[in-house]
C-alpha positions in Angstrom: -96.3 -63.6 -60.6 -98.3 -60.5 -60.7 -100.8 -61.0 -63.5 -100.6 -57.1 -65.3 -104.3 -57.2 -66.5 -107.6 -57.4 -64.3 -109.7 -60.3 -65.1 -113.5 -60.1 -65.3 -115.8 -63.2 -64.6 -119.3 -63.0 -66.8 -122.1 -64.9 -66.1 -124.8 -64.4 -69.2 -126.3 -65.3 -72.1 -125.0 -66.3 -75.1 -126.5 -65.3 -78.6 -125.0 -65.7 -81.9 -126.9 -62.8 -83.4 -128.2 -59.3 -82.6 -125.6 -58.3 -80.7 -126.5 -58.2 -77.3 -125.4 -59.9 -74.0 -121.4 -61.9 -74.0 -121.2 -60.7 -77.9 -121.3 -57.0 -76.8 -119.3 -57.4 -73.3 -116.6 -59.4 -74.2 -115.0 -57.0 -77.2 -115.7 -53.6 -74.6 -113.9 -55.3 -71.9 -111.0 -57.0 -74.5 -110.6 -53.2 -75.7 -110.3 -51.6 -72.2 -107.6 -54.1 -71.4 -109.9 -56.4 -69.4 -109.7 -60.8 -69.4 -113.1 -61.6 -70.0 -114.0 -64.9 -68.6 -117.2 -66.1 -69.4 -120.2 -68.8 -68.2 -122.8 -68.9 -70.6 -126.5 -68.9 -69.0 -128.4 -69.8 -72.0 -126.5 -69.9 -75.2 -129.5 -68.7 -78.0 -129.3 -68.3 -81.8 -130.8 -64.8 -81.8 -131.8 -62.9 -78.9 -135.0 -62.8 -78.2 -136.5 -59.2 -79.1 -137.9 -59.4 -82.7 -136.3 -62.8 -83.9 -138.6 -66.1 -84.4 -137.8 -68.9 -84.2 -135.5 -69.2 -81.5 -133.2 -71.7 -80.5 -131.8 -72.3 -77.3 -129.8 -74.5 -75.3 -129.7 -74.0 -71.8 -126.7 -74.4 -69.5 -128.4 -76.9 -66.7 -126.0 -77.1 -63.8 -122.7 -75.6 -65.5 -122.7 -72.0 -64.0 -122.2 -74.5 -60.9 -120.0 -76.7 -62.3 -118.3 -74.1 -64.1 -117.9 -71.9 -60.6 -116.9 -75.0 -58.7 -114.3 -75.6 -61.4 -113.0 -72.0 -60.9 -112.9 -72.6 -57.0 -111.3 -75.7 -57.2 -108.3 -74.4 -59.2 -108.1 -71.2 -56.8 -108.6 -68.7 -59.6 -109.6 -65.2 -59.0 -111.3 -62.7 -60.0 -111.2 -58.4 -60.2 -115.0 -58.3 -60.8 -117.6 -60.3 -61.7 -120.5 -59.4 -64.0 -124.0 -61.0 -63.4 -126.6 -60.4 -66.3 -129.0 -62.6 -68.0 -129.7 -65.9 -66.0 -133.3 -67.2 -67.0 -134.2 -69.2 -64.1 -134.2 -69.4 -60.3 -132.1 -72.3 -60.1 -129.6 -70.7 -61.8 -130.0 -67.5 -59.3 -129.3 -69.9 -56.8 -126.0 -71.4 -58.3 -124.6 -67.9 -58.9 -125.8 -67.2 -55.2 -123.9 -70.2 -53.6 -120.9 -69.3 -55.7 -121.0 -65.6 -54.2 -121.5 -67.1 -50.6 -118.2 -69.3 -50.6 -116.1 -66.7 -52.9 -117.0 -63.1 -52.2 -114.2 -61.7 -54.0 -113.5 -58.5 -55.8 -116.3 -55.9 -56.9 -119.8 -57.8 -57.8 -122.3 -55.9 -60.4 -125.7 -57.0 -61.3 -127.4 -56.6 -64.0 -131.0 -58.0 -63.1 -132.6 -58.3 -67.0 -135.9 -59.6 -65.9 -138.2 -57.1 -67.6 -138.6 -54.0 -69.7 -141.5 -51.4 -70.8 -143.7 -51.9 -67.3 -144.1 -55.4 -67.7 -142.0 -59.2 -67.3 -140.1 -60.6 -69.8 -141.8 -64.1 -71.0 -141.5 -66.6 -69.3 -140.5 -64.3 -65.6 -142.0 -64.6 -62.4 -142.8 -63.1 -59.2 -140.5 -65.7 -57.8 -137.8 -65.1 -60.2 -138.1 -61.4 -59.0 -137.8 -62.4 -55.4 -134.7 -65.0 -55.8 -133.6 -61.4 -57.5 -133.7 -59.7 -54.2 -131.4 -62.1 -52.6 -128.7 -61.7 -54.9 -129.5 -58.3 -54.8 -127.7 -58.4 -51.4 -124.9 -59.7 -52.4 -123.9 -57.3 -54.9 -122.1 -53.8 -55.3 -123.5 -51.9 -58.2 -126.6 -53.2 -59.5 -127.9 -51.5 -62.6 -131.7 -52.4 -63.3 -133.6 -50.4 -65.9 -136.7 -48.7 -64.0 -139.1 -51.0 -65.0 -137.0 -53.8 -62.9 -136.5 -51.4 -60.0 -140.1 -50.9 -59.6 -140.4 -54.6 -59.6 -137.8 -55.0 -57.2 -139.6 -52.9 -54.3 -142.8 -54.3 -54.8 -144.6 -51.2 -56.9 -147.1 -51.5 -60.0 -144.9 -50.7 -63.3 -147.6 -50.3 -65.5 -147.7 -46.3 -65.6 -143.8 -46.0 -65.4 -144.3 -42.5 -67.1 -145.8 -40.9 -64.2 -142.8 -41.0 -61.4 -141.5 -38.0 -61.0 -137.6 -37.2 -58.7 -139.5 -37.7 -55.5 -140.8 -41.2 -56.6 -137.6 -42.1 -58.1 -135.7 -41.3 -54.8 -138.4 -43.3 -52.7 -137.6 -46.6 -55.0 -133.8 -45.9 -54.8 -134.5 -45.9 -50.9 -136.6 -48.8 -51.1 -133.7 -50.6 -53.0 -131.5 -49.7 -50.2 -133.4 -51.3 -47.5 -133.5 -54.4 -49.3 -130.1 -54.2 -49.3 -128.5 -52.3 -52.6 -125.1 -50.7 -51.9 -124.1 -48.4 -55.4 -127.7 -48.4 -57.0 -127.8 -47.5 -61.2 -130.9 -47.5 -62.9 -131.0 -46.6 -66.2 -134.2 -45.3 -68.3 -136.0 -43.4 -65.7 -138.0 -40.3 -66.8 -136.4 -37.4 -66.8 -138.7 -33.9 -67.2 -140.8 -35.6 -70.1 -138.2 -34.6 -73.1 -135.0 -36.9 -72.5 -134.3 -40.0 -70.8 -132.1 -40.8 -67.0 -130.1 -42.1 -65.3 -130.7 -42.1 -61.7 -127.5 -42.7 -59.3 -126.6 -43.3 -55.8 -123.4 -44.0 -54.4 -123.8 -44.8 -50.8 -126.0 -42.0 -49.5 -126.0 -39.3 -52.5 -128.7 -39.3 -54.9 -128.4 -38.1 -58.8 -130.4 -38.0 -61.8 -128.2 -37.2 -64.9 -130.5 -36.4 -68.0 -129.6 -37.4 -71.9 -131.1 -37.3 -75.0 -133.5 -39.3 -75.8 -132.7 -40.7 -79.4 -135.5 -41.7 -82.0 -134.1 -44.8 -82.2 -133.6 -47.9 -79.7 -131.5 -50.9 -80.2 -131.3 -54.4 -78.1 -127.9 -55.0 -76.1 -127.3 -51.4 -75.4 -127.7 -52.1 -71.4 -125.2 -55.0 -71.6 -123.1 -52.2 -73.2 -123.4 -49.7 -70.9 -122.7 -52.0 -67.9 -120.0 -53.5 -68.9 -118.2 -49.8 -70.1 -119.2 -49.0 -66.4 -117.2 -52.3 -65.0 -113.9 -51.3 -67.0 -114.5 -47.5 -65.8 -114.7 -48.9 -61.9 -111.8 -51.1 -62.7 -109.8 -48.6 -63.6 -110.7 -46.9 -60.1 -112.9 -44.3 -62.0 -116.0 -43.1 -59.7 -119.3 -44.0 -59.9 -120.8 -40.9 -61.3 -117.7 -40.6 -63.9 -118.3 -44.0 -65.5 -121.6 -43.7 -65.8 -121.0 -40.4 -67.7 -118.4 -42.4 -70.1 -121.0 -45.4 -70.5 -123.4 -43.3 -71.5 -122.1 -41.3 -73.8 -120.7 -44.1 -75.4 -123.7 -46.1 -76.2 -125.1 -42.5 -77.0 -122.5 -42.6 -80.0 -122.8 -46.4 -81.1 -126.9 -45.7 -81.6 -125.8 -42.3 -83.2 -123.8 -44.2 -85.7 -125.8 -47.0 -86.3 -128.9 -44.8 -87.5 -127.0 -43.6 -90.2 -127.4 -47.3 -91.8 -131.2 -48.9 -92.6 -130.4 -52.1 -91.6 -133.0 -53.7 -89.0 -132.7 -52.3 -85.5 -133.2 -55.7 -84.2 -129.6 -57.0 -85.4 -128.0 -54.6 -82.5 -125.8 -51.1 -82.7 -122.7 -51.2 -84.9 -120.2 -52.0 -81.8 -117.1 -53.0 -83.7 -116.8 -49.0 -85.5 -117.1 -47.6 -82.3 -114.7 -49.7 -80.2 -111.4 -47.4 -81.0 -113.4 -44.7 -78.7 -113.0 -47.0 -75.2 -108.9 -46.9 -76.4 
């Protein structure tokens, strides 16, 4: 039997609060009419921008136990969503797993870094293990502090790249293998903030308002609006647009409340709007 919905596999972190991560992608994708599968990472109490103490429990070997599990019983998959992993032997599990069962459309989210610099507790290493999964991969949707990372360049003055420079990383990315290349938060002429976008061989910057106000788990947002929009057979450039936009209108709303930034965007009064 012909199952009617597509079905999604997620391979990220879990965090009970501050919306960010499986909490965010797991109600877009329910909404847009998507089975969300998931294999937690690193399940966490909090995520980790602004909460302390944290507590964590990490996965060990389950994403391959969990993967060999979904071989075994010959399940499939539409897409599958790589974010937050935390280690290079867990890189390496969700590389074997994409090896034997290179199914479907593969996105990568490479959430190693932020702001010109490495998250705690990232390496070199980790960056390079990034690399290979990288090739592997169909849309991958770094921010431009990861991108810069990725080819090699120093991400301390991510201010000063201008279109040229962009296109030369996007280029670089390429050689190392990147197919559909997204990377959100590039500069874009000094007064908003960009997307910059290629889809094979074509190269765009798209330009949005930069809001006065931030929150953690937008990215996880915006990719996985993106992975329902190229589910749907939407283009590349489209989705983007609609992911956008959308997190655009979560932040919107959420500024109208003084609650702490730090707990996430208000997802769950925006969802009716992915309908």
């Amino acid at each position: 039997m012909k199952k009617p919905i597509k079905r999604a596999l997620i391979i990220h972190s879990l965090c009970s609060v501050g919306k960010a991560s499986l909490t965010n992608i797991i109600p877009v994708m329910s909404i847009r009419g998507v089975e969300a599968c998931p294999i937690p990472s690193i399940i966490l109490s909090t995520h980790t921008g602004g909460f302390n103490p944290i507590a964590r429990l990490d996965s060990q070997n389950f994403i391959k136990e969990a993967t060999d599990c979904i071989r075994d019983n010959g399940i499939n998959f539409d897409l599958t969503l790589i974010g937050y992993l935390g280690g290079v032997d867990k890189i390496q599990e969700t590389i074997g797993y994409l090896k034997e069962n290179r199914e479907g459309i593969v996105v990568l989210d490479t959430i190693f870094g932020d702001n010109g610099k490495l998250y705690n507790g990232f390496t070199e290493e980790y960056v390079e293990y990034m690399r290979e999964l990288l090739k592997l991969s169909d849309i991958i949707t770094p921010n431009f502090t990861e991108a810069l990372y990725l080819t090699g360049r120093d991400a301390s003055d991510i201010d000063n790249f201008n279109e040229e420079n962009i296109k030369d990383v996007i280029y670089d990315l390429r050689k190392i293998g990147a197919k559909n290349i997204v990377i959100t938060s590039v500069p874009c002429n000094n007064i908003g903030i960009g997307v910059a976008v290629c889809d094979g061989e074509n190269i765009r910057i798209l330009c949005h308002e930069k809001l006065s106000k931030s929150y953690p788990g937008t990215g996880d947002i915006f990719t996985a609006v993106l992975s329902t929009e190229i589910l749907k057979g939407n283009n590349l450039l489209d989705g983007i647009n609609k992911s956008a936009e959308f997190v655009k209108e979560c932040i919107k709303y959420s500024m109208e409340y003084d609650y702490p930034t730090k707990e996430g965007v208000l997802l769950e009064k925006q969802l009716y709007k992915l309908l």
